[in-house]
C-alpha positions as CSV (number, residue, x, y, z in Angstrom):
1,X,-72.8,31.7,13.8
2,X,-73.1,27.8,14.8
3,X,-74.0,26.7,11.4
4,X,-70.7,28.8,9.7
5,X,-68.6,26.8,11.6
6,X,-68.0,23.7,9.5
7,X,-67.6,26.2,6.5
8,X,-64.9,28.0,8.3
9,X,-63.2,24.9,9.8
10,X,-62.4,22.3,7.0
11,X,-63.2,18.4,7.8
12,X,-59.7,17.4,8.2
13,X,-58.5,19.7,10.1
14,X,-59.0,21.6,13.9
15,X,-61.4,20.0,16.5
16,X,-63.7,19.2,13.9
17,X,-60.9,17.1,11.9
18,X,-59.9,15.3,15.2
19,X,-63.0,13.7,15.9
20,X,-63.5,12.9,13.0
21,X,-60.2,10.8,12.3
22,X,-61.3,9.2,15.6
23,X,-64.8,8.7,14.9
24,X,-63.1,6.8,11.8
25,X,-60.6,4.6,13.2
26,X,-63.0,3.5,15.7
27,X,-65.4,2.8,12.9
28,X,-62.4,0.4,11.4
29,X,-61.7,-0.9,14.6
30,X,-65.5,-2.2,15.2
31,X,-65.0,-3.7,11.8
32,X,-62.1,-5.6,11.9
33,X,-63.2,-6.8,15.4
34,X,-66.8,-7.8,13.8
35,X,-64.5,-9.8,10.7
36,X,-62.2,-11.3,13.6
37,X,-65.4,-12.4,15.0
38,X,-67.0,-13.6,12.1
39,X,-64.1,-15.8,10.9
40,X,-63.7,-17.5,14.1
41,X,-67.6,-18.1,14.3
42,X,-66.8,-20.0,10.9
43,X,-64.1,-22.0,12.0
44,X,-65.5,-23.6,15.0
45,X,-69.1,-24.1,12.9
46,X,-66.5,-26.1,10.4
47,X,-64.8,-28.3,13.4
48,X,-62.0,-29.0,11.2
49,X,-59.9,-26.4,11.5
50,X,-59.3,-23.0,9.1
51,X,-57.9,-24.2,6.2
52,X,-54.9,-21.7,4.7
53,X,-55.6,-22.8,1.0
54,X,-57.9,-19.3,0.4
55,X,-55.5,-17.3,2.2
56,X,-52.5,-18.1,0.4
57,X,-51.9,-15.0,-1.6
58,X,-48.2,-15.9,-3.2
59,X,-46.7,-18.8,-3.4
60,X,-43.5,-19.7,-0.9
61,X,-41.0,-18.8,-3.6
62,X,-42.4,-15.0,-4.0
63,X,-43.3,-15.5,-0.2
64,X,-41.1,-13.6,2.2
65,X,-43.2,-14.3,5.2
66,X,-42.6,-18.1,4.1
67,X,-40.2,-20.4,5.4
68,X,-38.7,-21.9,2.6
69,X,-38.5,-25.5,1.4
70,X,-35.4,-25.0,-0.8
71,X,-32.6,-22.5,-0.8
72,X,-30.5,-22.0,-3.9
73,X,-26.6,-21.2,-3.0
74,X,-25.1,-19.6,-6.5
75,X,-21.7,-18.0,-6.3
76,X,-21.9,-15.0,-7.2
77,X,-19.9,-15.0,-10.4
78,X,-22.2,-17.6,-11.9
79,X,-25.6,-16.0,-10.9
80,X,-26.6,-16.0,-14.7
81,X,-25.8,-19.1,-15.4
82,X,-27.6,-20.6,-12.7
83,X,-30.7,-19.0,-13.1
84,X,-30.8,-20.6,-16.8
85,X,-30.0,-24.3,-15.4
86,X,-33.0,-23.3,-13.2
87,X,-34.8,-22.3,-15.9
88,X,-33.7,-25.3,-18.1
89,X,-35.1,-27.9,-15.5
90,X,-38.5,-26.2,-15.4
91,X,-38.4,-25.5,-11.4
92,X,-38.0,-22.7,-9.4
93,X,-36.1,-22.9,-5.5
94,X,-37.3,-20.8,-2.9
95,X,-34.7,-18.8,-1.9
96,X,-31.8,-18.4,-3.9
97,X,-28.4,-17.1,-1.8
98,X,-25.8,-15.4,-3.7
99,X,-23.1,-16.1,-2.2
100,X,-20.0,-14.1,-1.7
101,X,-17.4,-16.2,-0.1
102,X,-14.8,-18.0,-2.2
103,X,-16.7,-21.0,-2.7
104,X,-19.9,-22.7,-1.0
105,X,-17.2,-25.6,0.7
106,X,-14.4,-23.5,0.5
107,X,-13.4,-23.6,-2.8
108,X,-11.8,-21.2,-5.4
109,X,-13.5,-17.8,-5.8
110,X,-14.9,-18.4,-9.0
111,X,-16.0,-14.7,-9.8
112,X,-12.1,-13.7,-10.6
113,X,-12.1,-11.7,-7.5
114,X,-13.7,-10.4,-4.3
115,X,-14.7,-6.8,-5.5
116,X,-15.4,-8.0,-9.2
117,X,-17.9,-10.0,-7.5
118,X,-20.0,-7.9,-5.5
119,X,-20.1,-5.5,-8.1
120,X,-21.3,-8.2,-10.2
121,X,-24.1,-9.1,-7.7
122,X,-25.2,-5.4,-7.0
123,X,-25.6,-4.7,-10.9
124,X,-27.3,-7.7,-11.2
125,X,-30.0,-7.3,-8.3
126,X,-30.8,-3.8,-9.6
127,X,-31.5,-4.6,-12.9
128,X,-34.1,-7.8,-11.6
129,X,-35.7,-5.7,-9.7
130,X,-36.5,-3.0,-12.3
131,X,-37.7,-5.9,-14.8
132,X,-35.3,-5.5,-17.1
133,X,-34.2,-8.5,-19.5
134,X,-31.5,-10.5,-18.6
135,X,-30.2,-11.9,-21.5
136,X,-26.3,-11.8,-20.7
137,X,-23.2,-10.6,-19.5
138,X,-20.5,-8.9,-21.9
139,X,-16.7,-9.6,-20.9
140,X,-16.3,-6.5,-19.1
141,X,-18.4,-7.7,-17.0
142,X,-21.5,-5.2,-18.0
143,X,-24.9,-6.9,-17.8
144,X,-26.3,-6.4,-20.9
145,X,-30.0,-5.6,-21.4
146,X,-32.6,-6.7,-24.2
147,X,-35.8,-8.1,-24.9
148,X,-36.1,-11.3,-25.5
149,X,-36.5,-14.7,-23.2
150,X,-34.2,-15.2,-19.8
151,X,-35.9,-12.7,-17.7
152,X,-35.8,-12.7,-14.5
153,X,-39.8,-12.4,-14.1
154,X,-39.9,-14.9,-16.3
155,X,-37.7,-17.4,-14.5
156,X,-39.9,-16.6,-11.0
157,X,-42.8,-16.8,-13.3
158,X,-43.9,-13.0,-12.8
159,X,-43.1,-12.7,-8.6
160,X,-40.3,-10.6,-7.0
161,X,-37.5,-13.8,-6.4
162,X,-36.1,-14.1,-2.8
163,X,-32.6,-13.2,-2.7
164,X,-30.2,-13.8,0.4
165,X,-26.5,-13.0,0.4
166,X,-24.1,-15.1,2.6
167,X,-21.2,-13.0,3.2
168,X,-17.6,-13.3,4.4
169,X,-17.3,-13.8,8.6
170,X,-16.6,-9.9,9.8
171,X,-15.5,-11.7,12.8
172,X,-13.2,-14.3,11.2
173,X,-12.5,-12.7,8.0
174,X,-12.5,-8.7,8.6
175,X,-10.9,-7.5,5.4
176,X,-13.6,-9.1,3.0
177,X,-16.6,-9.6,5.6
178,X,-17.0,-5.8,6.1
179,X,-16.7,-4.4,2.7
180,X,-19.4,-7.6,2.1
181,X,-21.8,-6.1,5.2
182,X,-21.4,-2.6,3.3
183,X,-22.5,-3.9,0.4
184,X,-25.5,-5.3,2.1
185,X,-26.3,-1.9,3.5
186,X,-26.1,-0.9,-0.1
187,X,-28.8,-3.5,-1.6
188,X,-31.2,-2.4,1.5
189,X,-34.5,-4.2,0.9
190,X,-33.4,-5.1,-2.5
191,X,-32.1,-8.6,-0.6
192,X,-34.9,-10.5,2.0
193,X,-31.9,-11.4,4.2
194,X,-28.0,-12.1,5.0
195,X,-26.5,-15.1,5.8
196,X,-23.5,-14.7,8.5
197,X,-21.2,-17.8,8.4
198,X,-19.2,-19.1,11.0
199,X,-21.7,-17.6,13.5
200,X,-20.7,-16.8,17.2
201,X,-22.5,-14.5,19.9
202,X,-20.2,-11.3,18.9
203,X,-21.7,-11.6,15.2
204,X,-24.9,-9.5,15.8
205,X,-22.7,-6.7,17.2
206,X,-20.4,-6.1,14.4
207,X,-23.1,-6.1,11.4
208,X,-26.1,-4.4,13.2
209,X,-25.4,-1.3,11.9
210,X,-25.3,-2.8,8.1
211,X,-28.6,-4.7,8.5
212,X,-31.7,-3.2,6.9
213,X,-34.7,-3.6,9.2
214,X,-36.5,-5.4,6.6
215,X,-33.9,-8.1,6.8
216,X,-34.0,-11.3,7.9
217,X,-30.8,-12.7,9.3
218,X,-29.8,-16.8,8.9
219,X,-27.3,-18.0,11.4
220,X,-24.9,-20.6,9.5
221,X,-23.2,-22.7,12.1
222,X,-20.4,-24.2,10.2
223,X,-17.3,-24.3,12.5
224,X,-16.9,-26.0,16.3
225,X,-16.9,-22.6,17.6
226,X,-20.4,-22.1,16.3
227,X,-21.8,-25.2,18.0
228,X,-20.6,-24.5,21.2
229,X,-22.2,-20.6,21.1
230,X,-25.3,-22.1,19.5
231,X,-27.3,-21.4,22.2
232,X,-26.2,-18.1,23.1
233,X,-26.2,-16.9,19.8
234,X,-30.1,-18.5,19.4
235,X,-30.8,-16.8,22.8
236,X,-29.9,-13.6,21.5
237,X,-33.6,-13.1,19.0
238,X,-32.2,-11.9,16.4
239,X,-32.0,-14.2,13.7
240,X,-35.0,-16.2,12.2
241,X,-33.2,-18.9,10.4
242,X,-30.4,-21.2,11.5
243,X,-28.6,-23.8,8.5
244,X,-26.3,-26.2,10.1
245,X,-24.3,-28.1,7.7
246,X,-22.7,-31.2,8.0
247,X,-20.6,-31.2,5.7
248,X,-18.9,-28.0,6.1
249,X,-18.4,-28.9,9.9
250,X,-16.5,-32.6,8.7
251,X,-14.1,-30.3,6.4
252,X,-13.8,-27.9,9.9
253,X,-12.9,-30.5,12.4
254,X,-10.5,-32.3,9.8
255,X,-12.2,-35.3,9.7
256,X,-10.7,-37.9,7.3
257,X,-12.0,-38.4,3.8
258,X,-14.4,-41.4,2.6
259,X,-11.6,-41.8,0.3
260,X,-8.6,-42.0,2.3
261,X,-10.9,-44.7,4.3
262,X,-10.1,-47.1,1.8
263,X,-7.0,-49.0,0.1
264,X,-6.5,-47.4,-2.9
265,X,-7.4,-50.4,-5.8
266,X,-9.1,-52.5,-3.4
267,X,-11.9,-54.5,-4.9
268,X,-12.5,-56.6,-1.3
269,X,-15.9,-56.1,-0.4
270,X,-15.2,-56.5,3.2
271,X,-13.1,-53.5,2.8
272,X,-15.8,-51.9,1.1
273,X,-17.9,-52.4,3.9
274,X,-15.2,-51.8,6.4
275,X,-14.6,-48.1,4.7
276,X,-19.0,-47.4,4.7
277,X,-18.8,-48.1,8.8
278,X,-16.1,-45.8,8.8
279,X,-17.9,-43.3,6.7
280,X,-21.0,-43.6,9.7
281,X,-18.7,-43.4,12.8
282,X,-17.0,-40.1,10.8
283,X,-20.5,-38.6,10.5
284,X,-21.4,-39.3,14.4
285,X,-19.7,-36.2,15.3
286,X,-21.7,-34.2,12.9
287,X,-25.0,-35.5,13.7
288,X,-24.2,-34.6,17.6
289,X,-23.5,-31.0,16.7
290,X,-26.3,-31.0,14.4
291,X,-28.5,-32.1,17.2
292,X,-27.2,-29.3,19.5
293,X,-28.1,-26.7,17.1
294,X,-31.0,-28.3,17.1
295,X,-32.1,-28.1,20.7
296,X,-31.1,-24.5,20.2
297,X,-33.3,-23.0,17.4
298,X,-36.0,-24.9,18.5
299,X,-36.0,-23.7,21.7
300,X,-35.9,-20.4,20.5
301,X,-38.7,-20.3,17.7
302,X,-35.8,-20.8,15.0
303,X,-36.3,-22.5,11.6
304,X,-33.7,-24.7,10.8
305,X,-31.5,-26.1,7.7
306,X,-29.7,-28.8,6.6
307,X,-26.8,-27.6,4.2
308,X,-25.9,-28.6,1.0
309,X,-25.6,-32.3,-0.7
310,X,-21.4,-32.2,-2.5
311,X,-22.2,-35.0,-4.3
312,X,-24.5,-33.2,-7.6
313,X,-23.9,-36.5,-9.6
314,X,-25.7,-39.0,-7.2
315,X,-29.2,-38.0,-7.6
316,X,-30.1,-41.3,-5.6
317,X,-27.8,-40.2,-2.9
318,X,-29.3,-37.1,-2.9
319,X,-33.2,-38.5,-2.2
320,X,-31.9,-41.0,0.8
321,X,-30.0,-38.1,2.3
322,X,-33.1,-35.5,2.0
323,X,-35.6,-38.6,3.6
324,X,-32.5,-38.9,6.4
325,X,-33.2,-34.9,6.5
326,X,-37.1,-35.0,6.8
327,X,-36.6,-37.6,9.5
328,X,-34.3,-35.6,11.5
329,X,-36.7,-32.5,11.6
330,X,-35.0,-30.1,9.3
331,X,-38.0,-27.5,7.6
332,X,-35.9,-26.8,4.7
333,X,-32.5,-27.2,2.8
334,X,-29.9,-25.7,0.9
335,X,-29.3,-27.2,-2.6
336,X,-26.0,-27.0,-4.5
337,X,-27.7,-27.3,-8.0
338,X,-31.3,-26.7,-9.7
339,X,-31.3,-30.5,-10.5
340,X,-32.0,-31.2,-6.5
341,X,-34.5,-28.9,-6.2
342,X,-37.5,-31.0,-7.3
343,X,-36.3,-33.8,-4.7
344,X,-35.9,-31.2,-2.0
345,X,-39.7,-30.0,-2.2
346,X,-41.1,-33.6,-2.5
347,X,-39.3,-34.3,0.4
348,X,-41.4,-31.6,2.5
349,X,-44.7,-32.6,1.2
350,X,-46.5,-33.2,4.8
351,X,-47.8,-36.7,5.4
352,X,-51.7,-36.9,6.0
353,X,-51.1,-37.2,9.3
354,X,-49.2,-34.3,10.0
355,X,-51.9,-32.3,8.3
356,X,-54.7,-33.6,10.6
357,X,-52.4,-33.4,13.8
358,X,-51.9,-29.5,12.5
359,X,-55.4,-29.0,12.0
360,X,-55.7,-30.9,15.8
361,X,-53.5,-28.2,16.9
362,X,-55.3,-25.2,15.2
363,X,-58.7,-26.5,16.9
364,X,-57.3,-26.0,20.2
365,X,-56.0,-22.8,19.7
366,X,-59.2,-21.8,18.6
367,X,-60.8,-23.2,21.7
368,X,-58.3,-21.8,24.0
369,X,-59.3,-18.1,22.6
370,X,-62.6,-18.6,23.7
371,X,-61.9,-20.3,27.4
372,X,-60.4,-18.7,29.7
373,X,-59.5,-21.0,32.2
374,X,-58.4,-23.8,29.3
375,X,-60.8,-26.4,31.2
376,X,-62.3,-28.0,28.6
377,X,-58.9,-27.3,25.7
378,X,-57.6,-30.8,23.7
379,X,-54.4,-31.0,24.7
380,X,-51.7,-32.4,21.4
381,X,-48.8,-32.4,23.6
382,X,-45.3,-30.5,23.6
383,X,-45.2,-26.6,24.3
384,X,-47.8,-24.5,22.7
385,X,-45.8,-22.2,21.3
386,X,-43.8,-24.6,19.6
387,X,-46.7,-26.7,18.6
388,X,-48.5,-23.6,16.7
389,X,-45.5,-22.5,15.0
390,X,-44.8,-26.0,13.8
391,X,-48.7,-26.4,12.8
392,X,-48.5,-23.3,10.7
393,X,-45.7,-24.2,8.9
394,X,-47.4,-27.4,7.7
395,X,-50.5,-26.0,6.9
396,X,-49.3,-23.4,5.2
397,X,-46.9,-26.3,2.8
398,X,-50.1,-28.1,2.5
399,X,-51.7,-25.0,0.9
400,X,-48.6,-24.3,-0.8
401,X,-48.9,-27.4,-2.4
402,X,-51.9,-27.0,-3.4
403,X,-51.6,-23.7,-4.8
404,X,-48.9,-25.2,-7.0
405,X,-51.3,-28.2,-8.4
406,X,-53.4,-25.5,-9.7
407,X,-50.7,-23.7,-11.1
408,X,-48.3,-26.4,-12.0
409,X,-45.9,-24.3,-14.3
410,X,-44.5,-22.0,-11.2
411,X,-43.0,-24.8,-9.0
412,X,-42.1,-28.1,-11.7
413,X,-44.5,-30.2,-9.9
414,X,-45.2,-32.0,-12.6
415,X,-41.9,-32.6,-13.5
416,X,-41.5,-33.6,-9.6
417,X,-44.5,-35.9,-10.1
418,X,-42.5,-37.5,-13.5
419,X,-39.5,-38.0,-11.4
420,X,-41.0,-39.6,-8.9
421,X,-42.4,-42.0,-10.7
422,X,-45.8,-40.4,-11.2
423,X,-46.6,-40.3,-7.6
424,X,-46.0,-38.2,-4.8
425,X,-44.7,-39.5,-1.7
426,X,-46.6,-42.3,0.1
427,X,-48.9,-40.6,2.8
428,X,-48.7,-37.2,1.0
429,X,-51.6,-34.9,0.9
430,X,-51.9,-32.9,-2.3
C-alpha cells in the first residue's frame, strides 16, 4: 500500500508535491547563498574592489536600471526626424523624451495640434516596439512601414530605446495635462517613465492613477513654485529623477534678456563687458534655486539634471556649460539636439580619482558586511547611503565606458574621441 502511493499521488501535487516545492526552493536558496558567498570571498581576495565591467549586461542607453548620461527632448511632431539627425551624427542619447507640451522652452506646438500629436507619438511607439521599419510618415499623418534602412533597432543598434514622455502640468494645465496622463496610461510599459513639469507636492495625487507601476517618474522643477515645494515634493519617494533647468526658470521669473542688456549697435567693449556681468548677476538667481533642488534630491536618494543648452549653434558654449554642469554635481543632462550628445557623455567620463574613491567606497561596504560592530571599517566620509549610491553610479559609467570602447559603433565614441581632439578628458579612465 506504502509503495502505491507516489503512483497514486503525482509529484506536483498533494503532500507529496508540497515538500517537494519546498525541498526545492530551499535547495535554490542554499545556492544562491553559497554564490553570494563565493563572490564576496573573491572580492575581498582581490582588495580592489568588484569591478562592474563583467556584469554589465546592456549598455546605459538600452539600460532601464541606468541612470542616464544624456536625455534627448524631441517634440513630438518631429520624432522622425530626430531620430535620423541622431542617426546621421553616428551617436545614440540615453533617454530620449518625447515631449508633448507646445515646445521644450515654451514655444509653438510644432506637431499642428495637441491631439494630432499624441496620436502621432502613440502610433509611433507601437510600431518601434514591434520592430517594424520606420522609413516615414505620409501627410495624413500614417506612419508608413517598409523594409529598408531607418529602423528603429537599427538607430539603438538592436536594444529596446528608452522612451520618457513629458506631459502637460494636470495641475497647471488641466485640459491638455489629463488627456496627456491618459495617454500615458495607454502606452503602459511601452514608455520607461513620465516627466511631470512644473512639479508641486499635489502632482503625485492627480496622476497616480495613470502611472504604470513599471514607470519611473522625473520631477521637472521649472517654475518658482517648484523650488519652493522641492523638498516636500522630494520627501514624498515617489519620483527617481529630478531635472532642474535653468533656463526655463530665467524665462519663469521674467528675468531680462542677455540682449536687452546691451545697447543695441554698441561696439564698446566696456559695454560688452558691462552686459557679460549682467548676464552672471541674472543667472545668480538660478543657480540658488538650482542649488535648493539640489539639497533636496540629494537628500532624498534623487538623481538629478541639468536642463537643456538653447543655444544649438555654439558648440563651444555648449562644452564650457556641460564642464560648469559636471562641476556643479549634475549625473546627467537633457540635450536639445543629437549634435550635443557626444559632448554630454564626454563630460561624465569619471576622473581616475573618482573611480578609486568608488572602489574605496565599495571596499568598505564589503567590510562592513562582514563586521558587525564596524570597528575596524575605512571610513570615506559623507553618509553611507549617499556615498554607495554615488559609488555605484560611477562604477557602473566606468564600465559603461568600457563596454562602449569595445563596441564603439553603439555610443559614437569614436566620433567623441575625433571631436575631442583624439583624447578623452584629462584624468579620464577608459
Amino acid at each position: 500500500m506504502w509503495k502505491c502511493y507516489p503512483l497514486r499521488c503525482p509529484a506536483t501535487t498533494g503532500v507529496f508535491g508540497c515538500f517537494k516545492r519546498l525541498q526545492d526552493g530551499y535547495s535554490a536558496w542554499c545556492a544562491a547563498v553559497s554564490n553570494q558567498e563565493t563572490a564576496s570571498a573573491k572580492t575581498s581576495s582581490r582588495g580592489s574592489g568588484a569591478e562592474n565591467t563583467e556584469n554589465l549586461q546592456l549598455p546605459i542607453h538600452t539600460n532601464p536600471n541606468a541612470c542616464p548620461r544624456s536625455v534627448l527632448a524631441v517634440p513630438a511632431g518631429d520624432i522622425k526626424d530626430a531620430l535620423r539627425r541622431q542617426k546621421r551624427y553616428d551617436v545614440v542619447a540615453d533617454v530620449v523624451m518625447l515631449d508633448l507640451t507646445r515646445g521644450v522652452f515654451g514655444g509653438s506646438d510644432r506637431s499642428g495640434g495637441a491631439s494630432e500629436a499624441r496620436d502621432r507619438l502613440l502610433r509611433f511607439l507601437r510600431e518601434s516596439v514591434r520592430g517594424d521599419y520606420m522609413e516615414g510618415c505620409s501627410d495624413d499623418g500614417e506612419w508608413k512601414t517598409q523594409s529598408g534602412e531607418g529602423t528603429v533597432g537599427q538607430i539603438f543598434n538592436g536594444g529596446r530605446a528608452r522612451w520618457l514622455v513629458r506631459v502637460n502640468s494636470p495641475e497647471f494645465d488641466a485640459g491638455r495635462g489629463f488627456l496627456d496622463m491618459e495617454l500615458v496610461g495607454v502606452l503602459g510599459d511601452l514608455i520607461e517613465g513620465v516627466v511631470l513639469p512644473s512639479v508641486t507636492a499635489n502632482t503625485y495625487e492627480l496622476v497616480q492613477e495613470f502611472i504604470h507601476p513599471s514607470h519611473k517618474l522625473w520631477a521637472a522643477f521649472n517654475t518658482p513654485l517648484s523650488v519652493l515645494q522641492a523638498s516636500a515634493v522630494c520627501a514624498q519617494g515617489h519620483y527617481r529623477y529630478a531635472i532642474v533647468d535653468r533656463e526655463e526658470l530665467a524665462y519663469e521669473m521674467q528675468y531680462p534678456s542677455v540682449n536687452s542688456e546691451k545697447r543695441s549697435g554698441s561696439l564698446n567693449f566696456s559695454e560688452d563687458v558691462e552686459a557679460t556681468q549682467l548676464k552672471h548677476v541674472r543667472s545668480l538667481p538660478a543657480l540658488h534655486s538650482a542649488c535648493q533642488v539640489m539639497t533636496a534630491a540629494k537628500a532624498h536618494g534623487m538623481y538629478l539634471f541639468d536642463g537643456g543648452f538653447s543655444d544649438v549653434s555654439d558648440s563651444i558654449g555648449f562644452r564650457h556649460d556641460m564642464q560648469r554642469c559636471r562641476a556643479f554635481g549634475f549625473d546627467g543632462r537633457v540635450v536639445l539636439r543629437p549634435s550635443q550628445i557626444a559632448a554630454c557623455h564626454e563630460a561624465f567620463v569619471p576622473t581616475s580619482e573618482e573611480v578609486e574613491w568608488a572602489k574605496a567606497v565599495q571596499r568598505t561596504h564589503c567590510m562592513d558586511q562582514y563586521n558587525v560592530n564596524g570597528d575596524n571599517a575605512t571610513s570615506v566620509g559623507g553618509d553611507a547611503t549617499c556615498r554607495r549610491q554615488r559609488a555605484a553610479l560611477i562604477l557602473e559609467r566606468h564600465a559603461a565606458v568600457q563596454w562602449y570602447n569595445r563596441n564603439p559603433q553603439d555610443d559614437g565614441m569614436d566620433m567623441q574621441r575625433k571631436g575631442a581632439g583624439g583624447n578623452v578628458p584629462q584624468g579620464s579612465v577608459v
